[in-house]
SEMARNU-456233 format. One record per residue (C-alpha): residue number from 1; x, y, z. Coordinates in nm, 3 decimals, m for minus. Example, Ala and Ser with C-alpha at 12.3 -4.5 7.8 and 13.67 -1.06 7.14 Angstrom:
BEGIN
NODE num      xx      yy      zz
NODE   1   1.230  m0.450   0.780
NODE   2   1.367  m0.106   0.714
***
This chain:
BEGIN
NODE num      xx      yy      zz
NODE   1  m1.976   0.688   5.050
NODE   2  m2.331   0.779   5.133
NODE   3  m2.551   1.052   4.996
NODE   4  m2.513   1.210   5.345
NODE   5  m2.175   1.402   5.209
NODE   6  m2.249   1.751   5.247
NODE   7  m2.051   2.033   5.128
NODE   8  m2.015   2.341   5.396
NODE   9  m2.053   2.660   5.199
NODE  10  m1.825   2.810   5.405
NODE  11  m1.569   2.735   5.206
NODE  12  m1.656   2.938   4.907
NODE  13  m1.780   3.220   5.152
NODE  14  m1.578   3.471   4.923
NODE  15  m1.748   3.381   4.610
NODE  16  m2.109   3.427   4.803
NODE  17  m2.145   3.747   4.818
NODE  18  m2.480   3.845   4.610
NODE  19  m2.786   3.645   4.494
NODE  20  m2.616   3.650   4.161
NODE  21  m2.311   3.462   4.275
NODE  22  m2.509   3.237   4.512
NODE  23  m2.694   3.123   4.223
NODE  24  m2.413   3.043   4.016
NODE  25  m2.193   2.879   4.276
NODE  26  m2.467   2.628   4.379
NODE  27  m2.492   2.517   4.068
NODE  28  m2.106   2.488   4.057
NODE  29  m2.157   2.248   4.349
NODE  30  m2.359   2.043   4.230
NODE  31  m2.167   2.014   3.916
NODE  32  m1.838   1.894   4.141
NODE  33  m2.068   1.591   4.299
NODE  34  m2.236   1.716   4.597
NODE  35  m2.625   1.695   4.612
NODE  36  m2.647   1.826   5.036
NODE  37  m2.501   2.147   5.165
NODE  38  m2.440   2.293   5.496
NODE  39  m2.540   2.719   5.484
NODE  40  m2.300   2.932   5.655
NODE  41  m2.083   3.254   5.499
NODE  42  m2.338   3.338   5.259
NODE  43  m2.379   3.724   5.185
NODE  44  m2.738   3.899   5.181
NODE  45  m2.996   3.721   5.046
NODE  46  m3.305   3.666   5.094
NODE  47  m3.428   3.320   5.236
NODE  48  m3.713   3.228   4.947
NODE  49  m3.482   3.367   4.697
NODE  50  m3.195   3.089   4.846
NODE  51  m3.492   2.791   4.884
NODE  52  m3.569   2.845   4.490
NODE  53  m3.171   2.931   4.359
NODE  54  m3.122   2.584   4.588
NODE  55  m3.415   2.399   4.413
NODE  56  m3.325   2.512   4.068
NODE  57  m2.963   2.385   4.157
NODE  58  m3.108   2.029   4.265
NODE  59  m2.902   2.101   4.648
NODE  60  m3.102   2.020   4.938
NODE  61  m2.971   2.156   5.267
NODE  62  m2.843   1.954   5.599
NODE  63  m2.780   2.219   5.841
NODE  64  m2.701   2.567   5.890
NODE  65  m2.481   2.756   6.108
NODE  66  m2.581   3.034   6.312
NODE  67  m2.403   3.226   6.595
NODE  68  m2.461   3.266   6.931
NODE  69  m2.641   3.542   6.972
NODE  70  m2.865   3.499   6.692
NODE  71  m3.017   3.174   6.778
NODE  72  m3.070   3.341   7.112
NODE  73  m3.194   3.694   6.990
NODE  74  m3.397   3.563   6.673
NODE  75  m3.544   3.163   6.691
NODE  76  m3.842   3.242   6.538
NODE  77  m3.647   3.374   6.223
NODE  78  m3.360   3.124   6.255
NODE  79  m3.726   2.830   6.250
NODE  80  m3.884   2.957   5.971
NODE  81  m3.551   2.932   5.762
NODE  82  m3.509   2.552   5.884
NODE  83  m3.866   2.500   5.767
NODE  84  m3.827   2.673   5.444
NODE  85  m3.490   2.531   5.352
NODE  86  m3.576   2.157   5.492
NODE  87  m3.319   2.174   5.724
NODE  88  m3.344   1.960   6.028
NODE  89  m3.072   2.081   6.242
NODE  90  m2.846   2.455   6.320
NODE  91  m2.486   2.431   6.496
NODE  92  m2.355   2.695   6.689
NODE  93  m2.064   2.801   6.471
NODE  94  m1.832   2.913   6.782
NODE  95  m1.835   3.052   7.135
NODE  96  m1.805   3.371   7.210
NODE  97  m1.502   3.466   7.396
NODE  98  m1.628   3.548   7.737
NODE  99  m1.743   3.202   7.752
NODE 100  m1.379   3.031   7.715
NODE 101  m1.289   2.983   8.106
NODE 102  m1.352   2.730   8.316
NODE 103  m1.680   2.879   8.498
NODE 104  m1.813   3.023   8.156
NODE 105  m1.780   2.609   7.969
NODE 106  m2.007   2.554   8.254
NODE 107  m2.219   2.867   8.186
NODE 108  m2.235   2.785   7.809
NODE 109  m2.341   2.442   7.896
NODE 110  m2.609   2.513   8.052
NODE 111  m2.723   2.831   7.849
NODE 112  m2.693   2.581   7.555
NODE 113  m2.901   2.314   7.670
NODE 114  m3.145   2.540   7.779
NODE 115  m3.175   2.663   7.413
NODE 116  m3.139   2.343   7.277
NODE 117  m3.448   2.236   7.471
NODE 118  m3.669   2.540   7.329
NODE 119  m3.545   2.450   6.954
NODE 120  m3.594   2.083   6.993
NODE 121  m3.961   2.133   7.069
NODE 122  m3.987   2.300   6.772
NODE 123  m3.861   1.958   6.631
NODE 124  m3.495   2.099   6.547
NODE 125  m3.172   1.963   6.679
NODE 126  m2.930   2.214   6.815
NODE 127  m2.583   2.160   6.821
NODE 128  m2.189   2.318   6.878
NODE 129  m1.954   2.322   6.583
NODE 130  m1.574   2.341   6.786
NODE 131  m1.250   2.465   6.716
NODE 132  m0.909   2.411   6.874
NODE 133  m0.970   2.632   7.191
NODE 134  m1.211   2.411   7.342
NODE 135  m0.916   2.146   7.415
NODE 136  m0.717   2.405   7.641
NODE 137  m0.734   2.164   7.995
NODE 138  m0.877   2.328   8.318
NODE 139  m0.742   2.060   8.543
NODE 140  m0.826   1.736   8.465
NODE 141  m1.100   1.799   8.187
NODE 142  m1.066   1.982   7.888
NODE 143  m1.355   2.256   7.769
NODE 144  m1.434   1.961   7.543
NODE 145  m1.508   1.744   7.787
NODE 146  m1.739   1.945   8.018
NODE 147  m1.910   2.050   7.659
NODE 148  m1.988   1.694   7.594
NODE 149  m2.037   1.568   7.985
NODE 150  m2.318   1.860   7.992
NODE 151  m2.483   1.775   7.643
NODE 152  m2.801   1.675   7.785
NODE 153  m3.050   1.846   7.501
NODE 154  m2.792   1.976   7.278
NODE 155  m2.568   1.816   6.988
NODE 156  m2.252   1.809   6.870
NODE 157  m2.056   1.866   6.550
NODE 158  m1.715   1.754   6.574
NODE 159  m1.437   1.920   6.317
NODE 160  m1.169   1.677   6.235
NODE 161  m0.903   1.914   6.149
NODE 162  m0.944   2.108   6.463
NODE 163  m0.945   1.834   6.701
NODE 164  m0.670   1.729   6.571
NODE 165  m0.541   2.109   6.578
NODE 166  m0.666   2.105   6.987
NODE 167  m0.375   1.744   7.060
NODE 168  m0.662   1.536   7.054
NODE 169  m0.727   1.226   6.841
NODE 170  m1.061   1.297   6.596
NODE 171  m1.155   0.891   6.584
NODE 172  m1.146   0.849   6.947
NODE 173  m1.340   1.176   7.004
NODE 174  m1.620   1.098   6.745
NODE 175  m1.674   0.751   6.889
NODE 176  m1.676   0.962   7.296
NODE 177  m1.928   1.163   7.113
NODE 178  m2.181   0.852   6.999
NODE 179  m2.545   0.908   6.991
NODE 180  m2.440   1.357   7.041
NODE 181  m2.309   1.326   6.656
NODE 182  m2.583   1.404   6.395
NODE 183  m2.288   1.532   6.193
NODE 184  m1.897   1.571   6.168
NODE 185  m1.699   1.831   5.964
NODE 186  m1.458   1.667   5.736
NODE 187  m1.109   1.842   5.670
NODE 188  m0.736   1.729   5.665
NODE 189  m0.426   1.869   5.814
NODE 190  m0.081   1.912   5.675
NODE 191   0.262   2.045   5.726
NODE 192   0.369   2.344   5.531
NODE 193   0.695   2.453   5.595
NODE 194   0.653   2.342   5.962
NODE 195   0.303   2.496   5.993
NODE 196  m0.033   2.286   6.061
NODE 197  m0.231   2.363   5.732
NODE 198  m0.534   2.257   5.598
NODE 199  m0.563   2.010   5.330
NODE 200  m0.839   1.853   5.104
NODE 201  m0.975   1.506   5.260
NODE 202  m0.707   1.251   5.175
NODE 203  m0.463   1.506   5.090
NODE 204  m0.302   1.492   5.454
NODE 205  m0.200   1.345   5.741
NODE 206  m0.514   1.248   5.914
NODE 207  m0.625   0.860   5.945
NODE 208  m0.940   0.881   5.746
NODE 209  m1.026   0.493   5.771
NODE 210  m1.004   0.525   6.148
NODE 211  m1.237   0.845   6.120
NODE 212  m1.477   0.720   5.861
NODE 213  m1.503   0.402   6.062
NODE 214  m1.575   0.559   6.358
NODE 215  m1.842   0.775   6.235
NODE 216  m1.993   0.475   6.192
NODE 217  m1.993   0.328   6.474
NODE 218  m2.113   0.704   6.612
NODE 219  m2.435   0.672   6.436
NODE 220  m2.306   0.991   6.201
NODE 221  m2.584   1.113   5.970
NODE 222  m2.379   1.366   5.755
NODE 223  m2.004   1.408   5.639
NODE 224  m1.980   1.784   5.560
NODE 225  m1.641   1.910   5.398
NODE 226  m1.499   2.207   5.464
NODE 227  m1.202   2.381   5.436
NODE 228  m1.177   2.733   5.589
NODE 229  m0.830   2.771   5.369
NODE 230  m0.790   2.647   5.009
NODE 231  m0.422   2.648   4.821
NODE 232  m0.634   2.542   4.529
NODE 233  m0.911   2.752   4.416
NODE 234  m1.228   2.611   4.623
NODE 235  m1.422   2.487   4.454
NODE 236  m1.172   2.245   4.290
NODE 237  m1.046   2.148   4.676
NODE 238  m1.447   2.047   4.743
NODE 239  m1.397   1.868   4.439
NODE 240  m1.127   1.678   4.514
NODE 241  m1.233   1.649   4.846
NODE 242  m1.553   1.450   4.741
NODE 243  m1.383   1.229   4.514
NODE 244  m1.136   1.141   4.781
NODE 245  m1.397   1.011   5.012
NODE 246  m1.534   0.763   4.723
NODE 247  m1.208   0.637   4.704
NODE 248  m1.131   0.567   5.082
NODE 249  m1.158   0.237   5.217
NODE 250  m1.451   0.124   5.415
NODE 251  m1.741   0.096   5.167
NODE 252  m1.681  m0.179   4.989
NODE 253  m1.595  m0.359   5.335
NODE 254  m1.922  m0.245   5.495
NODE 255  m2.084  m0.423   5.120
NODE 256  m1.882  m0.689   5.230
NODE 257  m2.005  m0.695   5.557
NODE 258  m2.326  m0.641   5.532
NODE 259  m2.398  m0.936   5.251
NODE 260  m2.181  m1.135   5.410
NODE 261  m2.409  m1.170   5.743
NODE 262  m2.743  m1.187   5.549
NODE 263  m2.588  m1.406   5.250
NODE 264  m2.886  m1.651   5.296
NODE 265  m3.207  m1.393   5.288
NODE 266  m3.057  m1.266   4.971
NODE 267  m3.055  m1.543   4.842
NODE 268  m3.377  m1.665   4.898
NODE 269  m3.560  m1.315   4.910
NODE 270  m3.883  m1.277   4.700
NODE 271  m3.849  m0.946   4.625
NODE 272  m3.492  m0.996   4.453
NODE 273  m3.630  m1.313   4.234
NODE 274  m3.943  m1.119   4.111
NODE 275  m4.063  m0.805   4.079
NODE 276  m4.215  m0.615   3.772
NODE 277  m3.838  m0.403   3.760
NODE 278  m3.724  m0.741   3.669
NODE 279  m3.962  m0.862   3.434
NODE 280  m3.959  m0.518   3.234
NODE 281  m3.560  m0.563   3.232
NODE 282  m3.548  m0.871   3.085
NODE 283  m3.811  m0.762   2.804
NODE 284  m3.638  m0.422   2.731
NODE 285  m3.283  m0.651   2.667
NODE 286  m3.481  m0.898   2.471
NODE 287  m3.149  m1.168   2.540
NODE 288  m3.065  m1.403   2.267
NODE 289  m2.951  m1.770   2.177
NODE 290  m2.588  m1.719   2.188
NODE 291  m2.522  m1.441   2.344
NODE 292  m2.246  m1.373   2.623
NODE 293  m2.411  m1.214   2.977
NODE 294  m2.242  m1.048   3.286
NODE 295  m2.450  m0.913   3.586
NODE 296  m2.294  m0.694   3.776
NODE 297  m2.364  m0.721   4.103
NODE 298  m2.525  m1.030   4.130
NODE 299  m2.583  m1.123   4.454
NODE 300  m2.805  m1.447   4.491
NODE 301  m2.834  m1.433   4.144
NODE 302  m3.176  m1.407   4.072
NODE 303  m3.136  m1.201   3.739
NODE 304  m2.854  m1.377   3.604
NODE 305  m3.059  m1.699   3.639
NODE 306  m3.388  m1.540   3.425
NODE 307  m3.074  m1.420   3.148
NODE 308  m2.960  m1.797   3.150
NODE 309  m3.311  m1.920   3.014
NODE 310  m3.218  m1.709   2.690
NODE 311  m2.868  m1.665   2.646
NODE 312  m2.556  m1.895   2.565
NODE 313  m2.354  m1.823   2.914
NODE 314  m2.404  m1.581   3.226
NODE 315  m2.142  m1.484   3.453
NODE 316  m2.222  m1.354   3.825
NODE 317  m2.037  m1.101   3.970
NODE 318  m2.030  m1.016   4.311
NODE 319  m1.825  m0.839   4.548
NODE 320  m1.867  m1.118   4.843
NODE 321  m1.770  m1.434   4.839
NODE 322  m2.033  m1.525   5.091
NODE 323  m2.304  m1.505   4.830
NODE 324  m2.128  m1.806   4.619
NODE 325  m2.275  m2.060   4.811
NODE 326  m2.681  m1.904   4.764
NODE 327  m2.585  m1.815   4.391
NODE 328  m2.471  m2.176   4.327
NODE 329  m2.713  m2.375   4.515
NODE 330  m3.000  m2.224   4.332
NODE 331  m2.830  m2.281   4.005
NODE 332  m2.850  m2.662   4.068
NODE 333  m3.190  m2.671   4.200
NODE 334  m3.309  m2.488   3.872
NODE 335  m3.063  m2.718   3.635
NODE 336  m2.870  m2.404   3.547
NODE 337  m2.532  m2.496   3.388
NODE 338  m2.449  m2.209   3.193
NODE 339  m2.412  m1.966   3.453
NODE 340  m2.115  m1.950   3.669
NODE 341  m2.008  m1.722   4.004
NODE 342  m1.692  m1.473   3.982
NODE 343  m1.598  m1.275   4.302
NODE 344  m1.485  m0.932   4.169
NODE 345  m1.530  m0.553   4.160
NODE 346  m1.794  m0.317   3.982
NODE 347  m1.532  m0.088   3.928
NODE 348  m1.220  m0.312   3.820
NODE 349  m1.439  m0.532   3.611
NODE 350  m1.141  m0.881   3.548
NODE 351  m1.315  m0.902   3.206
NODE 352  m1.148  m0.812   2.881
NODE 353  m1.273  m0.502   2.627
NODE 354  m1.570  m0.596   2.450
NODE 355  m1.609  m0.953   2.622
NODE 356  m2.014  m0.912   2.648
NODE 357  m2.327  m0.886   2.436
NODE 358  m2.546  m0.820   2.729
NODE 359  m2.437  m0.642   3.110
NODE 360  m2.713  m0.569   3.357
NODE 361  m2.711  m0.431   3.724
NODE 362  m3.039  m0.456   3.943
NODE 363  m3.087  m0.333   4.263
NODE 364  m2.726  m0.297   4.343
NODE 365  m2.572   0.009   4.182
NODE 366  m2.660   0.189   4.493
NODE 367  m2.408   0.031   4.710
NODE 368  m2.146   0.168   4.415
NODE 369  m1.865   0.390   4.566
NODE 370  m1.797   0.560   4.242
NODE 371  m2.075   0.488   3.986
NODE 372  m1.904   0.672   3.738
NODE 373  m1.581   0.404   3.713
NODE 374  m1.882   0.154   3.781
NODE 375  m2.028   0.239   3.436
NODE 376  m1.713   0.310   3.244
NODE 377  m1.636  m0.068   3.341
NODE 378  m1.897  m0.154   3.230
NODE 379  m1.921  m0.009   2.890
NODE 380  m1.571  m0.140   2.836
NODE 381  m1.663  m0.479   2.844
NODE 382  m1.946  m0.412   2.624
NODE 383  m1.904  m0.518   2.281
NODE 384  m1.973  m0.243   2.013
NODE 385  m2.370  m0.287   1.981
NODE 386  m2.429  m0.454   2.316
NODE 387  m2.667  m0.364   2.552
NODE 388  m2.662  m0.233   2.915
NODE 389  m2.941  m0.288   3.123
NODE 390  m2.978  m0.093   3.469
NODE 391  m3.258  m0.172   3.701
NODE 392  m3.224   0.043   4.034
NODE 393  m3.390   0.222   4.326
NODE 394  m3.467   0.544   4.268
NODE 395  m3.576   0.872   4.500
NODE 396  m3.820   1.126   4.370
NODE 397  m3.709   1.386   4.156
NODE 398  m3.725   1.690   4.451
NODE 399  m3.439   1.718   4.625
NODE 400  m3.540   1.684   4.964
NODE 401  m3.730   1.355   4.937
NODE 402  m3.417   1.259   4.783
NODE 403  m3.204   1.345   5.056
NODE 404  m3.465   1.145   5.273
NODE 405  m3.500   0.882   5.129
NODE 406  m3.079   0.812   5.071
NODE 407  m3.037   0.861   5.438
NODE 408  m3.316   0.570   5.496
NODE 409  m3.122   0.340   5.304
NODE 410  m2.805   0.470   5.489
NODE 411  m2.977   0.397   5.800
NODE 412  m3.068   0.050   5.755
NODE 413  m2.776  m0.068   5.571
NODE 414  m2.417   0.124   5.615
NODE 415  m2.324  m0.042   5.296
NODE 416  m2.586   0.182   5.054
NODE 417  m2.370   0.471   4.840
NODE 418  m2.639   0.651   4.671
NODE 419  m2.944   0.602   4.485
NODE 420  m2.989   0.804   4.164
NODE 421  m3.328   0.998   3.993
NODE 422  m3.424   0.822   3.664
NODE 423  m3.283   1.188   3.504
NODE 424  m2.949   1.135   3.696
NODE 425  m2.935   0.790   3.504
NODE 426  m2.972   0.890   3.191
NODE 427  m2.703   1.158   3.257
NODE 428  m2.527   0.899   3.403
NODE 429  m2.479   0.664   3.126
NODE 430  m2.490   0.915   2.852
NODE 431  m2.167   1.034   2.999
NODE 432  m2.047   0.705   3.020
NODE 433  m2.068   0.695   2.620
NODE 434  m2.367   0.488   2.533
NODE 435  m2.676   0.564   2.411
NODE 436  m2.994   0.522   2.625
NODE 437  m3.262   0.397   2.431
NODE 438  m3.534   0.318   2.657
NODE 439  m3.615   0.443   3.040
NODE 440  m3.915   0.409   3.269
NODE 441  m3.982   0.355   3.619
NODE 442  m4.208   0.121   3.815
NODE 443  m4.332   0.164   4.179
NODE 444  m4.492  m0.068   4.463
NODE 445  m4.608   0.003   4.759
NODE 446  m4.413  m0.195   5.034
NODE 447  m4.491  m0.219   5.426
NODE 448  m4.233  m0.089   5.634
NODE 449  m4.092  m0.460   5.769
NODE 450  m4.114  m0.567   5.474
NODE 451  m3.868  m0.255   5.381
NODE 452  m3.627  m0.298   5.634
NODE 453  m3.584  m0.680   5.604
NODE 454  m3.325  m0.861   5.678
NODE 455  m3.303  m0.562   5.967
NODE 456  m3.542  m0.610   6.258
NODE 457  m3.737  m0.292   6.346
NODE 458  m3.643  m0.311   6.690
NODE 459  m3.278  m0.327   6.614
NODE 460  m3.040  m0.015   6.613
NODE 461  m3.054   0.048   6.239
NODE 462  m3.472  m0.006   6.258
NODE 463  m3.455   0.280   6.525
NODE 464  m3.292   0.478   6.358
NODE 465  m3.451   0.478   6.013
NODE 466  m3.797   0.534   6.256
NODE 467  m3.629   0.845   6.417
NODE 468  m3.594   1.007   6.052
NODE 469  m3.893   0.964   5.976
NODE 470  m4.042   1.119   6.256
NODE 471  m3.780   1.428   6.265
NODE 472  m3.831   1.521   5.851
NODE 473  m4.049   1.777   5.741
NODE 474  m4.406   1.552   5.713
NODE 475  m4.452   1.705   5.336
NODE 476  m4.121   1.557   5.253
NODE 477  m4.187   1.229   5.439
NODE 478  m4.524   1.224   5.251
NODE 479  m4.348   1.154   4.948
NODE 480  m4.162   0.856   5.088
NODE 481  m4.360   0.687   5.374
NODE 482  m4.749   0.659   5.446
NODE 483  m4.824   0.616   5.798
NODE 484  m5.094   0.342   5.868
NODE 485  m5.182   0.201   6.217
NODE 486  m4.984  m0.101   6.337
NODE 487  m5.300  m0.290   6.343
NODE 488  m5.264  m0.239   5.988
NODE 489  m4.919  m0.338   5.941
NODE 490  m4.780  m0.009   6.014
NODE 491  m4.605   0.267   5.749
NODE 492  m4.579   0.218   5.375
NODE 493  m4.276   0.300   5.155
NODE 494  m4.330   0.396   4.859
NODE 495  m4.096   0.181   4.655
NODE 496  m3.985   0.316   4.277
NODE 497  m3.709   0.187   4.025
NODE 498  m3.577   0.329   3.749
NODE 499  m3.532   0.017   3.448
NODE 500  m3.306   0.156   3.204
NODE 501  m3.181  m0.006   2.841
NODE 502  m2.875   0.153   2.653
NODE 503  m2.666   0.065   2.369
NODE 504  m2.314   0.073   2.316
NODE 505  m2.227   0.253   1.988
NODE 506  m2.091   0.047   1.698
NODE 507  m1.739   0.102   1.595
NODE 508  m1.714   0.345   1.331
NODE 509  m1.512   0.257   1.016
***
C-alpha cells in the first residue's frame, strides 16, 4: 500500500489525554508503521505544543475532525490549526441530531456547502465523516444519498464499517462517491455472538479487495484506520491493522499493471540506463570476475546489464512478465550472455540461502508492499560477506514534504508503496541484519514532463499530481517542486536518491 495510510487517533482517544501521553503515543505510532495521522479525540493541548510532539515523532497529519458547531462558531481557529499542522482538509465528525429528518438532510446540505465554500477559499477541503444513521430511507433516497446528490462544495469521507453497519455495500458506495472522496475510513466488521462488531482490517468479514480496488478507481488520497472499539489493546489492533493492508491483494497487480502497459518506455528510458545513482552504485559494490549477481527488481534491466560487464552471471528479477521481452532484447543488442530474466517476487525471492555475492535494487523498492520481507529476502540469499546495494528515491527528511512527495508518486502511478528517507534506510537494513557500510544521496533537478513520463500531463493521473501541488502548503511544496513558466518548460522536481552499500556479516565460527 501507499504512504497515504493514515492512522485516526481516535482510536487511542483514551490514552490521549495530556501532552505527556500525546507525546508518547505518537511516537508509539510511528513505531507500529504509520508515518500520517488523522487528529480527532485528543485531550487539551495546545496546538504548537502538538505541531512539535508531531515533528519530533516524524507523523505528519492528513486531516482533522472537528464538529459541527465548531467549524461554524470558530474557522479562523479551526485555519490556523490546518496551517500549523499541514493539514489540507477537516471532516465533520457527525451530525447533530436535529439534522437527521428528511427536511433537516436537506438543511444540512445546504448549511454544509455553504461552509464548505467559505473553507475552500481559504484553500481547505471540507468534508462529512458518516455513520450508520445516514442510511435510514425517506422514500426513495436514503440521508446518504441526498448528502452526496447535494455535495456541490463539500467532501466526503466514507467509513467502511458503518456503511456496511447502515445495509449498504462500502465498494459500490465509494465508487458513487468518485471525485467527493479525498479520503475513506478503513475498519472491519464481525460477528460476536450474533452482534456486528468491529474488527482490525482483514480481521472480518468485509471484501477488502473490492474496497481497496474501488478506492482506486475513486481517486482516494488517504486510507485512515480506525477502530472506535478494540478487543486488543489499540495500539496493537492499528498495528495489525497496517500490516494487514500490506498484505492484501491489489498492489502487486497494480505493479503488474502498470509495467505491463508501459513495458517498452522502461525499457528504453534514459533515466533508468544512466544516472549518477547508478554510476555511484556500481562503484560502491566494486563487482568482481566471478561473482554471482541478482537485481531485484529489474525491470528493463539496465543495472543488471552494467553488473554483467564485471561479474560471472546476473539474474533479473522482475515481477512482470511483460518486461522479458525489453530486458532480453537489449541483452542481445549489447552481446550480453551472462545475464538471464526470472519472473518472481521481491518478497518470496525462488533463490536458495546464500545463492549471491552481490544483490542490488534501484529505483524499485518503492513499489515494495512490505519492504521489510523485501529485505529479509534479500539478505537470505546473500552469502555471508556479500554485498547489498540499494539505490532508491528518496523524500526529504521533514515529514510533510515527505508526505507530499509519496502522494505524488501515488498520484501518477497507483503501483508506488512508499519511498523511504536515507535515515529510514539505514534503519531499514540494519534491522534486516546487515551492516551498512556506506550511504549518500544524489539529487537532479528534473522538469515536470519529464517527471511524470510515461503519464501525459493532461491525463487523469497528470491532473491529479497538478491539483496537489497547488492545494499543499507552498513552504512544503517548495521543498519538492519549483514553479517556472511554461515557456520555460514548466515546474521542476527536485529529484534525490538515496545509494546505499551493506554487508552481510560473515558466519561466525
Amino acid at each position: 500500500m501507499s504512504t497515504r495510510i493514515a492512522a485516526q487517533l481516535y482510536t487511542l482517544r483514551e490514552m490521549l489525554r495530556t501532552p505527556e501521553e500525546i507525546g508518547q503515543i505518537l511516537r508509539q505510532v510511528k513505531a507500529a508503521g504509520y508515518d500520517v495521522v488523522e487528529l480527532s479525540g485528543l485531550g487539551p493541548v495546545d496546538p504548537q505544543h502538538l505541531r512539535d510532539m508531531l515533528q519530533a515523532a516524524g507523523l505528519a497529519v492528513c486531516s482533522t475532525h472537528n464538529s459541527w458547531e465548531r467549524l461554524r462558531a470558530e474557522p479562523e481557529a479551526v485555519l490556523r490549526e490546518l496551517r500549523l499542522w499541514g493539514a489540507t482538509y477537516t471532516a465533520v465528525a457527525s451530525m447533530p441530531p436535529s439534522y437527521r429528518h428528511e427536511a433537516g438532510y436537506h438543511r444540512f446540505a445546504a448549511e454544509l456547502n455553504e461552509l464548505a465554500a467559505q473553507y475552500a477559499r481559504e484553500g481547505v477541503r471540507l468534508a462529512y465523516h458518516n455513520h450508520s444513521f445516514e442510511f435510514e430511507r425517506f422514500g426513495a433516497r436514503s440521508g446518504m444519498q441526498i448528502l452526496l446528490d447535494q455535495a456541490t462544495h463539500y467532501a466526503l469521507e466514507l467509513d467502511t464499517y458503518w456503511v456496511q453497519h447502515g445495509g449498504a455495500d462500502p465498494a459500490a458506495w465509494i465508487r458513487r462517491a468518485a471525485g467527493k472522496l479525498p479520503a475513506v475510513h478503513l475498519k472491519d466488521m464481525t460477528i460476536l455472538d450474533g452482534v456486528q462488531a468491529m474488527a482490525e482490517v482483514g480481521e472480518g468479514n468485509l471484501e477488502w479487495p473490492a474496497i481497496l480496488s474501488a478506492c482506486q478507481e475513486a481517486g482516494v488520497e488517504w486510507y485512515v484506520v480506525e477502530q472506535d472499539v478494540c478487543r486488543r489493546p489499540p495500539l496493537e489492533s492499528l498495528a495489525i491493522s497496517r500490516r494487514n493492508l500490506e498484505r492484501l491483494p491489489g498492489t502487486k497487480e497494480r505493479v503488474r499493471s502498470f509495467f505491463g502497459r508501459y513495458a517498452a518506455h522502461y525499457g528504453t528510458s534514459a533515466g533508468h540506463r544512466h544516472g549518477s545513482d547508478l554510476e555511484r552504485l556500481i562503484e560502491m559494490l566494486r563487482p568482481r570476475p566471478g561473482e554471482r549477481a541478482l537485481d531485484v527488481a529489474t525491470g528493463g534491466g539496465h543495472t543488471a546489464f552494467r553488473l554483467a560487464n564485471h561479474v560471472a552471471e546476473v539474474i533479473g528479477l522482475d515481477l512482470t512478465e511483460a518486461m522479458r521481452d525489453p530486458f532480453e532484447r537489449t541483452a542481445r543488442e549489447h552481446g550480453l550472455h551472462n545475464v538471464r530474466f526470472h519472473v518472481g517476487d521481491a518478497e518470496h525471492l525462488p533463490f536458495e540461502d546464500g545463492a549471491f555475492d552481490v544483490v542490488v535494487s534501484r529505483r524499485a523498492p518503492h513499489h515494495f508492499a512490505d519492504i521489510r520481507r523485501a529485505l529479509a529476502e534479500m539478505t537470505r540469499v546473500l552469502r555471508p560477506g556479500g554485498r547489498l546495494g540499494i539505490a532508491d528515491m528518496s523524500p526529504p527528511e521533514d515529514p510533510g514534504a515527505a508526505a507530499l512527495l509519496n502522494a505524488l508518486e501515488l498520484a501518477r502511478d497507483s503501483s508506488h508503496a512508499r519511498a523511504y528517507t536515507p535515515g529510514e534506510w539505514r534503519e531499514l537494513v540494519t534491522r534486516a541484519g546487515l551492516e551498512v557500510t556506506h550511504l549518500e544521496t544524489v539529487s537532479a533537478d528534473v522538469p515536470w514532463e519529464q517527471w511524470l513520463a510515461p503519464i501525459s500531463p493532461d491525463s487523469p493521473e497528470g491532473k491529479a499530481a497538478a491539483r496537489l501541488i497547488q492545494q499543499a502548503d507552498a513552504a512544503v511544496v517548495g521543498r519538492i517542486v519549483s514553479p517556472r513558466p511554461a515557456a520555460a518548460g514548466g515546474p521542476v522536481v527536485h529529484r534525490l536518491w538515496t545509494v546505499l552499500l551493506a554487508a552481510k556479516p560473515l558466519a561466525r565460527p
